[in-house]
C-alpha positions as CSV (number, residue, x, y, z in Angstrom):
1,X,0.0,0.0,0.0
2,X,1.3,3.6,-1.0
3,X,1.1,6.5,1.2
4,X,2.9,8.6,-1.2
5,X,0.5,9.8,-4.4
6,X,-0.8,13.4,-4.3
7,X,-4.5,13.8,-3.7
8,X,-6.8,14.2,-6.6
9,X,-9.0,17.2,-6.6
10,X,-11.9,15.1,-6.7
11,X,-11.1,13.7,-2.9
12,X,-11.7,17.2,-1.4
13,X,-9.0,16.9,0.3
14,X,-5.4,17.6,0.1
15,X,-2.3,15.9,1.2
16,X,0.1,18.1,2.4
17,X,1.0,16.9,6.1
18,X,1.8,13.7,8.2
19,X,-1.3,13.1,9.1
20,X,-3.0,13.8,5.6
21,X,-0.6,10.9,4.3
22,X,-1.0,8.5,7.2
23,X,-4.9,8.8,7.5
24,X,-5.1,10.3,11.1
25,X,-6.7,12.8,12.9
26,X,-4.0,15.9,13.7
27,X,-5.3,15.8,17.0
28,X,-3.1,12.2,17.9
29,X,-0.3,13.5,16.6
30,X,-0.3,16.7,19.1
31,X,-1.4,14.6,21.6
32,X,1.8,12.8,21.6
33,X,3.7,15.8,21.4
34,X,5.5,15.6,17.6
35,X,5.3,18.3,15.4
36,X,2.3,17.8,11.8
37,X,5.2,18.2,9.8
38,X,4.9,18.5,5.6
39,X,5.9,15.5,3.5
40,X,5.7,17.9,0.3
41,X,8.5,20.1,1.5
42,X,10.3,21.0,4.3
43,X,9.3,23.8,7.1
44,X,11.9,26.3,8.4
45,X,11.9,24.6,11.7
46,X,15.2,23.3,13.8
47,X,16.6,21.3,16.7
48,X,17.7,23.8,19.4
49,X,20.3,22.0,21.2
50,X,19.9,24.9,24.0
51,X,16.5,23.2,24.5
52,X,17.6,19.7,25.2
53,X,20.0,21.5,28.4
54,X,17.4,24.0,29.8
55,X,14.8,20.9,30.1
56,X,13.4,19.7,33.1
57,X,12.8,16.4,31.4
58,X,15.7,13.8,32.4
59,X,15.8,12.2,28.8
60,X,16.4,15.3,27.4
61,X,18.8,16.3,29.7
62,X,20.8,12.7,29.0
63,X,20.7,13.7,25.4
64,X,22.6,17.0,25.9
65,X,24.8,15.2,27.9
66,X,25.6,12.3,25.2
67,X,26.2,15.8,22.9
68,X,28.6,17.1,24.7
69,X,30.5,13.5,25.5
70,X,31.0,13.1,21.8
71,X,32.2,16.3,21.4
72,X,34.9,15.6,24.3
73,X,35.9,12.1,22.5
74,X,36.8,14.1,19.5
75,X,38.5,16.8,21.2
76,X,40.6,14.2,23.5
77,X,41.2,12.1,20.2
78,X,42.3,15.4,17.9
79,X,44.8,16.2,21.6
80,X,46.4,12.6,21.6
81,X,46.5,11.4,17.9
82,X,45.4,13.7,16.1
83,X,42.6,13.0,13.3
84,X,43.3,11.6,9.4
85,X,41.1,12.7,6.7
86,X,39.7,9.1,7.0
87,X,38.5,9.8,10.7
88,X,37.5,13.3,9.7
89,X,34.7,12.0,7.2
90,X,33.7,9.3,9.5
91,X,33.4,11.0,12.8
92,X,33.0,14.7,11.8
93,X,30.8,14.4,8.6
94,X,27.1,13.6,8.4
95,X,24.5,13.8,6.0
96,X,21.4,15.7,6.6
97,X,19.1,13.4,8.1
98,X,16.5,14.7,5.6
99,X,13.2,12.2,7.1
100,X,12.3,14.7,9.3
101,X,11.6,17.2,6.6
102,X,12.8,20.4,8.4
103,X,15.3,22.9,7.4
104,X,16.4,25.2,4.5
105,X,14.9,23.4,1.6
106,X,12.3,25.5,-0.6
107,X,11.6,22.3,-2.8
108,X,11.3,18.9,-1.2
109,X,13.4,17.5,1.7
110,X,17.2,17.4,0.4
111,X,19.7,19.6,2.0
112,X,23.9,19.6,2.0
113,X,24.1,17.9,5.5
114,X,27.4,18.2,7.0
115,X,30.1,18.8,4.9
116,X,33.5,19.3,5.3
117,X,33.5,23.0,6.3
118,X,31.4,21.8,9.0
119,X,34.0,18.9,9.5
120,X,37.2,21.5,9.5
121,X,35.5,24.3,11.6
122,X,35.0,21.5,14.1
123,X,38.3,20.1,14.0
124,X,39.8,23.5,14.3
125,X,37.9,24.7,17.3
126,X,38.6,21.9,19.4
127,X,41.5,23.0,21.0
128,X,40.3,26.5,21.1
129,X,36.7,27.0,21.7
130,X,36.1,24.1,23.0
131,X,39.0,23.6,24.9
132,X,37.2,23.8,28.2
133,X,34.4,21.6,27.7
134,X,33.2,20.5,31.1
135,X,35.2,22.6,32.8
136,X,33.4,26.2,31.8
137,X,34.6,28.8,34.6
138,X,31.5,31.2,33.8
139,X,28.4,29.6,32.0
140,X,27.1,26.8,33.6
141,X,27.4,24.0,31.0
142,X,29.5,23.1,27.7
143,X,27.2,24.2,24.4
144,X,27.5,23.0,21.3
145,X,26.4,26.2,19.6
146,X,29.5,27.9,20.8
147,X,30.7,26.6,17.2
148,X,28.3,29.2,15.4
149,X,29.7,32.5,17.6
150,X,33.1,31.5,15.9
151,X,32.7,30.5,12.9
152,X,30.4,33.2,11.0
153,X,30.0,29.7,7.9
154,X,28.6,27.8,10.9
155,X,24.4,28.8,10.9
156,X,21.5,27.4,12.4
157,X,20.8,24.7,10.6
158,X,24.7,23.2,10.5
159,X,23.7,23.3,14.6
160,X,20.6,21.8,14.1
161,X,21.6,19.0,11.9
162,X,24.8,18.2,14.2
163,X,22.7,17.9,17.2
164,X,19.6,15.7,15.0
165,X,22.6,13.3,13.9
166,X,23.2,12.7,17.6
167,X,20.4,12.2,18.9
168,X,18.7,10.5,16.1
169,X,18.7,7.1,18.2
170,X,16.3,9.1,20.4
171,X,14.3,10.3,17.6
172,X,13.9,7.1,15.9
173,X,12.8,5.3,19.0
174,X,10.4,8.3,19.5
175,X,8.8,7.6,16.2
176,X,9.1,3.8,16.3
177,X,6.7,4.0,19.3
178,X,4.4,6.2,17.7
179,X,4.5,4.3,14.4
180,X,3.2,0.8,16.5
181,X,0.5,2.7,18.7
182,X,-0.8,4.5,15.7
183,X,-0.1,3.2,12.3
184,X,-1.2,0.1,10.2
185,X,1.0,-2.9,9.6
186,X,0.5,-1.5,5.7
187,X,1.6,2.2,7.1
188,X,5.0,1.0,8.6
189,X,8.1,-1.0,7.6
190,X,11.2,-2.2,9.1
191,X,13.8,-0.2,8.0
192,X,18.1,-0.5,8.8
193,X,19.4,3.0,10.0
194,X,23.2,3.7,9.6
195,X,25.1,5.9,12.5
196,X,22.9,5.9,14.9
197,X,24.8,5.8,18.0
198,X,28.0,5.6,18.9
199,X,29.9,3.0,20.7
200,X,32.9,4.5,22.8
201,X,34.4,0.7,23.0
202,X,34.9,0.2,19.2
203,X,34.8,4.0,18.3
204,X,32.7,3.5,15.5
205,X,28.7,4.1,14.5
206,X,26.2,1.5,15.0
207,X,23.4,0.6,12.5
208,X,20.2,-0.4,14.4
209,X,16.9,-1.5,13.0
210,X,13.7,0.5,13.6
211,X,10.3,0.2,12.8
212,X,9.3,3.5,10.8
213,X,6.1,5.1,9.1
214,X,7.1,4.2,5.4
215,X,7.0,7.0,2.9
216,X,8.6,7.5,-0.2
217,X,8.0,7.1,-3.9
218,X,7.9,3.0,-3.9
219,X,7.4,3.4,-0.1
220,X,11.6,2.7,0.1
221,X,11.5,5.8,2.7
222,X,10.7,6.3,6.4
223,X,9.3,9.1,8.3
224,X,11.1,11.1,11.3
225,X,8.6,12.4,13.5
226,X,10.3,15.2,15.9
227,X,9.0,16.1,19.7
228,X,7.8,20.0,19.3
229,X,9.3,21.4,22.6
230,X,12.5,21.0,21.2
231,X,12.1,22.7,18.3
232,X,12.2,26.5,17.2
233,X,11.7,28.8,14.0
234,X,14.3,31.1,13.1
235,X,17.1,31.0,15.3
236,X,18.7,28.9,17.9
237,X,18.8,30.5,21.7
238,X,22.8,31.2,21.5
239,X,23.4,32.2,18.5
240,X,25.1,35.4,16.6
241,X,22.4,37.5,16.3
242,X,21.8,37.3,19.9
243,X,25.5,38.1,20.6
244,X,25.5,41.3,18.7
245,X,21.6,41.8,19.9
246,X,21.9,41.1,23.3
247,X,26.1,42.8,23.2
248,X,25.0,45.8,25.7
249,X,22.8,43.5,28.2
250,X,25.3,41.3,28.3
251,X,28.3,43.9,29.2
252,X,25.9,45.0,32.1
253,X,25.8,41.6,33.4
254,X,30.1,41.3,34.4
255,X,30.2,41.3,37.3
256,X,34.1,42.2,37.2
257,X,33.8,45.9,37.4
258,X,37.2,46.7,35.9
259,X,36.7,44.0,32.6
260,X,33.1,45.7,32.5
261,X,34.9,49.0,32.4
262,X,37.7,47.9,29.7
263,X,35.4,46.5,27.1
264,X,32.8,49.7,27.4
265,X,36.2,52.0,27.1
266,X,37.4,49.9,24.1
267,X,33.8,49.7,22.0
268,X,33.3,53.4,22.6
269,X,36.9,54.1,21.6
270,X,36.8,52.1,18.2
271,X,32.7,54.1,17.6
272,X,34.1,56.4,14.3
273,X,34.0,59.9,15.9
274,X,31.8,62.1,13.3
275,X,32.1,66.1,13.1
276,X,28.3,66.4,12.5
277,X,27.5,64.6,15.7
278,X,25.5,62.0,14.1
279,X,25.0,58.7,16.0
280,X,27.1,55.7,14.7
281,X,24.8,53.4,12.3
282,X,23.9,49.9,12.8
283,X,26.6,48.8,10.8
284,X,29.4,50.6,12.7
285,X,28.1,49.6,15.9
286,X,28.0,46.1,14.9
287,X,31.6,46.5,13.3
288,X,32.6,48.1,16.9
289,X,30.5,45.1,18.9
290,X,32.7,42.4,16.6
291,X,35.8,44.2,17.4
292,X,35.2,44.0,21.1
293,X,34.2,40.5,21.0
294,X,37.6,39.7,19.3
295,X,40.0,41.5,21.8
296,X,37.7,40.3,25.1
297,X,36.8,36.4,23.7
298,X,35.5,35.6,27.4
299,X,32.5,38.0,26.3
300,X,31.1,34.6,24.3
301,X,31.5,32.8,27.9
302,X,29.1,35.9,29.5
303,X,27.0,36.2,26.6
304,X,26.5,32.0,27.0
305,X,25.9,32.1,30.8
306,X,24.0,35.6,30.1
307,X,21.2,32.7,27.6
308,X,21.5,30.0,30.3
309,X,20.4,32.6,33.0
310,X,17.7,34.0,31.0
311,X,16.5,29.8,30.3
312,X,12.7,30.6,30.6
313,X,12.8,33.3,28.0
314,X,13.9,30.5,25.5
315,X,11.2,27.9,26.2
316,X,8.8,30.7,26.2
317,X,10.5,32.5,22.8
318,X,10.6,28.7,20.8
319,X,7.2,27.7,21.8
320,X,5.5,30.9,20.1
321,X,7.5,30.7,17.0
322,X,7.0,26.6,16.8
323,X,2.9,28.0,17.4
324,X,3.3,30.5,14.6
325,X,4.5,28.1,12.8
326,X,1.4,25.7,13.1
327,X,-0.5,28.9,12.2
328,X,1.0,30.1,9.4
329,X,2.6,26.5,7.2
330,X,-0.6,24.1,8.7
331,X,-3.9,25.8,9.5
332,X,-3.3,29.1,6.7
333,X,-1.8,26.8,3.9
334,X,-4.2,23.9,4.8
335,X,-7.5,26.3,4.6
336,X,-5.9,27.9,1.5
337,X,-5.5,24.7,-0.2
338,X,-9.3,23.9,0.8
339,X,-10.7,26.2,-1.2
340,X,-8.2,26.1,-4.0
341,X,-9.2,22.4,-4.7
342,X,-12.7,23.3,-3.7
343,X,-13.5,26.4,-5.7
344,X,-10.7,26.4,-8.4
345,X,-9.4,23.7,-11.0
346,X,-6.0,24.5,-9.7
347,X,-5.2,20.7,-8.8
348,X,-6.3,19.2,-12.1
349,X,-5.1,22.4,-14.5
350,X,-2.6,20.6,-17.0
351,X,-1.2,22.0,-20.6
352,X,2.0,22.6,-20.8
353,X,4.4,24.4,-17.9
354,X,3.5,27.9,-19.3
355,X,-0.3,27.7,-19.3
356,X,-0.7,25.7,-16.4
357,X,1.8,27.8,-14.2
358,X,-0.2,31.0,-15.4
359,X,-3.6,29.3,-15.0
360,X,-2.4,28.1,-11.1
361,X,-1.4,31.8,-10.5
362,X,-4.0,33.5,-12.2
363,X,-6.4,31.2,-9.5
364,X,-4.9,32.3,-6.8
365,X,-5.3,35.5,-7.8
366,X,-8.3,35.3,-8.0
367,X,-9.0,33.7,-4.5
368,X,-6.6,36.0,-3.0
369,X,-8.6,39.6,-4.5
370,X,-12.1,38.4,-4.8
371,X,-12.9,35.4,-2.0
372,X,-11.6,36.7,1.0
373,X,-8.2,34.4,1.1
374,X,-6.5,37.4,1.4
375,X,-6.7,36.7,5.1
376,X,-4.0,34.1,4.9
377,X,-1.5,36.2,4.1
378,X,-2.2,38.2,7.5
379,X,-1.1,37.7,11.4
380,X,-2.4,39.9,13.8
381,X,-3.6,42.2,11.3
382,X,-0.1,42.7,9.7
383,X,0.8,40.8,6.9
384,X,3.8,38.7,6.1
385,X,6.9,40.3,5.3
386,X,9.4,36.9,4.7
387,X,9.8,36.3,1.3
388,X,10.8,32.7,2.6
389,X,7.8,31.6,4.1
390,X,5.7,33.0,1.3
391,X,8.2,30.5,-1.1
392,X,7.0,27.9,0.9
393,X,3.5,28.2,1.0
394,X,3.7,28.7,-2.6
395,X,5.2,25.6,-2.6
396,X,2.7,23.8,-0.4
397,X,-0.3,24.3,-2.3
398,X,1.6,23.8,-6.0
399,X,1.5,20.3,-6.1
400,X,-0.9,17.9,-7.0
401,X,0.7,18.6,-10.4
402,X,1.7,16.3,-13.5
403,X,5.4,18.4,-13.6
404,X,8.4,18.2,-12.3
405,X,8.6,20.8,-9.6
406,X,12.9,21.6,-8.8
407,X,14.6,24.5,-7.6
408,X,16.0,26.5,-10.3
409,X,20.0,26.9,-10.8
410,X,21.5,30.3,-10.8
411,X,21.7,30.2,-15.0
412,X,24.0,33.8,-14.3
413,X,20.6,36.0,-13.8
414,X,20.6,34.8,-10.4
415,X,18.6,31.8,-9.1
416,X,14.9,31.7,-9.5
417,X,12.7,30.1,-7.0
418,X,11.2,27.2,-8.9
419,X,11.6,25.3,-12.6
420,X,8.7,23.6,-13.7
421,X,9.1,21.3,-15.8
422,X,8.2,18.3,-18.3
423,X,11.3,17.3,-20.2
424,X,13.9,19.6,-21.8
425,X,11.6,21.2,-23.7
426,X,8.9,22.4,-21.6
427,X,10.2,24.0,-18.7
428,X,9.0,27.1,-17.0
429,X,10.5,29.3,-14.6
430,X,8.1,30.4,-11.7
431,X,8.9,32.9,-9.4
432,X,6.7,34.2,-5.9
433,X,7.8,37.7,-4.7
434,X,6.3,40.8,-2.5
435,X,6.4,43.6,-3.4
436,X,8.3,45.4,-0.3
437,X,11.1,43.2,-1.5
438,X,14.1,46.0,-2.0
439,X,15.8,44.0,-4.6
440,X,12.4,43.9,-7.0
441,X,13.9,46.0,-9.8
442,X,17.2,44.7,-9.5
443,X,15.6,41.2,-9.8
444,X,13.1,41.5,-13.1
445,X,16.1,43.3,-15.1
446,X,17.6,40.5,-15.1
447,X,14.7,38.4,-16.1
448,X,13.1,40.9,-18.6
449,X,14.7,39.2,-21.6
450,X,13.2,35.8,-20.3
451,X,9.4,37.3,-19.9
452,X,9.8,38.4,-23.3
453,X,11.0,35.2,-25.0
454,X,8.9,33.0,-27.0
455,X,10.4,29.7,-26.4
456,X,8.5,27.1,-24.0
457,X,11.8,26.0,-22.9
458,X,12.6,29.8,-21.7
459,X,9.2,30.6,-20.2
460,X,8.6,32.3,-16.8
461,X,5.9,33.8,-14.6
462,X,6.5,36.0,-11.7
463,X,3.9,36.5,-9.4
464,X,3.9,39.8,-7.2
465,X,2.1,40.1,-4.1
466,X,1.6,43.6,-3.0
467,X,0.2,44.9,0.0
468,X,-0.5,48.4,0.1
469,X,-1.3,51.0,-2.4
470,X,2.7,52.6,-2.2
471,X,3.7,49.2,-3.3
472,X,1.5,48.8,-5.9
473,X,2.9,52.1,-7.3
474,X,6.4,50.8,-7.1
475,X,5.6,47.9,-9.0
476,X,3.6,49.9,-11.8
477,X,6.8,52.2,-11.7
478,X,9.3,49.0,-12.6
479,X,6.9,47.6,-14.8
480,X,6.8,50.7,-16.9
481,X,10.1,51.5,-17.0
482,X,10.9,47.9,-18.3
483,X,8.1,47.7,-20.8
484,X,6.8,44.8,-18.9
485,X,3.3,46.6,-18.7
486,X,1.5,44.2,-20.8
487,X,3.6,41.2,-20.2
488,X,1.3,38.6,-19.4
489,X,4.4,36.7,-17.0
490,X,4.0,39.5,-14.5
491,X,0.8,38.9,-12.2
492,X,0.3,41.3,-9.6
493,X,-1.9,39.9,-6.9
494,X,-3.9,42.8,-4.7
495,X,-3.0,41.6,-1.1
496,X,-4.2,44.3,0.8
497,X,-7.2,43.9,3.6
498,X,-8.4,47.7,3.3
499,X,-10.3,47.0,-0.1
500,X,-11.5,43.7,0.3
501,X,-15.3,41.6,0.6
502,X,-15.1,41.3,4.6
503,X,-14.4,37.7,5.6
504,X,-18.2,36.4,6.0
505,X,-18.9,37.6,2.2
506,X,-16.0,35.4,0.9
């Protein structure tokens, strides 16, 4: 039995999520705590390792702690023998462990994993900062995403993935016993799993076999189901941004008066002086913040036991964006896609790339301007402002579709956002962008030549959501000035709430 084919329209109903696929009500899968994730493309949600050490929950606590042991095996073997490129690959590298279906992806579930910058940034650090590890003189614990404050390659989702890989015994055991509560003997298969723990005896990965919800195109996959409160959208708790955000709080919180008074005396000393008396700008106090960091490093220790102090804020911070998240990528894209496949032909439009990627848009158009779906596109009465989440939920609700649906290679215009596609010779390019976006002209130069072109093979549609009537200028104004004012590529969609059929009229 599949679990994989895409609903028909004719089903009235579309399968975008878990439970869609798996025939169950969302409500079990909340009830046991995982997060409804999207087997159609992955959702900009992460692992927070920060999570796993500010728990109260013992398990998760043990699962930090298994973190930070590995960490200290490779730092004690780099100290004593030093690591060949052999050893490198096989304890440093891992591939994305893409069955959970979170991350950076805007099409499907395949990312880079951990490659070897990950691998070398690792390496190099361990004698450095993570020297210390279990044996921190300021914050309370060893943290893994110390790595990222270093290393400005080093993101998010390199920490995320590091911290899935290790704890992905956990995680399939997690969904093994939700798979054999919940699913059919048709819904779940036994599947082998390589590296997923690691035995300190042989110093090597073990495989282990785990019984899986089986996904896939031939069902030859397996499903990952993730625990929510251990997730978060955006950013991890110790992170960068929050070094450079939280840089003044931080300072305020050393309690060593005279190293308080050093690093104030040295950022303010490094702040350009300006004739006109104008403030410094964002990017010169974040120039002067990096500075400081560099000649005081123990401001990474504060700023880490400045996060672990301030613990409660993260649990409180990761559940509203994992809620948000719910919001915007399940109950907004779910209700869209209801009354796409109930009110449009947009899940059964075929013809070639072209005409069906103008029909799809030109329907949501239509739903968007004229039948109140507007509304998704709003939270607390503002609307979205990521481009990224917008890619996605364009994403979500395209399928359902006889084309191949890829991300599009930077062909030296720059990267679009999708390729549609049917063979070499039909292929469109299909592109979702608002209107506050500050590189819009920028962007359709480069593509004019393409909107203009004839060939199927060299086709594209942009699709322009705007949101209030300044924008809708702007666009007019680059539209104009490109001649693109009657190219039929270029659909502007009329997000705005101010002019719209009120919600109960739609």
């Amino acid at each position: 039995m599949s679990t994989t084919s895409d609903a028909p329209a004719s089903s009235g109903r579309v399968k975008q999520y878990f439970s869609d696929f798996f025939g169950l009500d969302p409500q079990v899968v909340e009830a046991y705590g995982a997060f409804n994730i999207s087997l159609i493309n992955d959702l900009p949600l992460f692992i927070d390792p920060f999570l796993l050490f500010n728990s109260e929950k013992e398990e998760y606590q043990r699962l930090h702690e298994g973190i930070i042991d590995y960490i200290r095996f490779l730092r004690d073997k780099s100290v004593d023998v030093g690591i060949s490129k052999g050893l490198l690959d096989a304890w440093f590298r891992f591939p994305e462990v893409k069955q959970n279906w979170m991350g950076y992806s805007l099409v499907g579930n395949k990312g880079r994993g951990l490659g070897p910058e990950f691998a070398l940034a690792l390496h190099q650090n361990l004698n450095t900062v993570f020297a210390n590890f279990g044996d921190e003189q300021i914050a309370k614990g060893s943290h893994l995403e110390k790595l990222c404050l270093i290393n400005s390659g080093i993101g998010r989702d390199n920490i995320s993935d590091f911290t899935t890989n290790l704890i992905k015994d956990y995680l399939l055991g997690y969904t093994q016993n939700f798979a054999l509560k919940n699913l059919t003997e048709n819904q779940r298969s036994r599947f082998r799993i390589k590296k997923v723990r690691y035995n300190y005896d042989t110093e090597s990965w073990v495989s282990d076999t785990f019984v899986l919800p089986r996904y896939g195109p031939g069902d030859e996959d397996y499903v990952i189901l993730v625990p929510k409160d251990i997730l978060t959208k955006d950013d991890v708790w110790i992170s960068t941004h929050g070094l450079f955000a939280d840089f003044r709080e931080v300072v305020s919180s050393i309690s060593n008066q005279a190293l308080r008074a050093e690093i104030n005396n040295y950022f303010l000393s490094i702040l350009p002086r300006k004739k006109n008396r104008k403030p410094p700008t964002a990017k010169e106090k974040a120039a002067a913040k990096r500075a400081a960091i560099l000649k005081f490093p123990e401001l990474i220790e504060y700023y880490i036991r400045y996060k672990e102090d301030h613990g409660d804020e993260a649990v409180r911070v990761s559940d509203l964006r994992v809620a948000e998240a719910e919001n915007f990528f399940i109950a907004q894209v779910s209700a869209f896609s209801a009354e796409l496949n109930q009110d449009t032909e947009f899940y059964s439009k075929s013809g070639t790339t072209y005409e069906e990627c103008l029909a799809r848009a030109h329907y949501m158009k239509d739903l968007i301007e004229n039948k109140g779906c507007y509304r998704y596109f709003y939270k607390d009465g503002e609307p979205i402002r990521r481009e990224s989440d917008l890619q996605i939920m364009y994403r979500l609700v395209w399928f359902g579709t006889p084309s191949d649906v890829s991300r599009e290679v930077n062909d030296g215009r720059g990267p679009a956002d999708f390729k549609v596609s049917r063979g070499a010779a039909d292929k469109t390019i299909v592109e979702f962008k608002l209107a506050s976006n500050n590189q819009l002209r920028r962007n359709m130069e480069k593509q004019v030549e393409i909107y203009q072109e004839a060939s199927d093979a060299k086709r594209a549609v942009k699709v322009i959501l705007y949101f209030t009537a300044e924008e809708h200028a702007k666009v007019i104004e680059i539209m104009n000035d490109l001649n693109l004012s009657k190219s039929e590529g270029v659909i502007l969609i009329d997000g705005r709430a101010d002019n719209k059929p009120s919600a109960s009229k739609a």
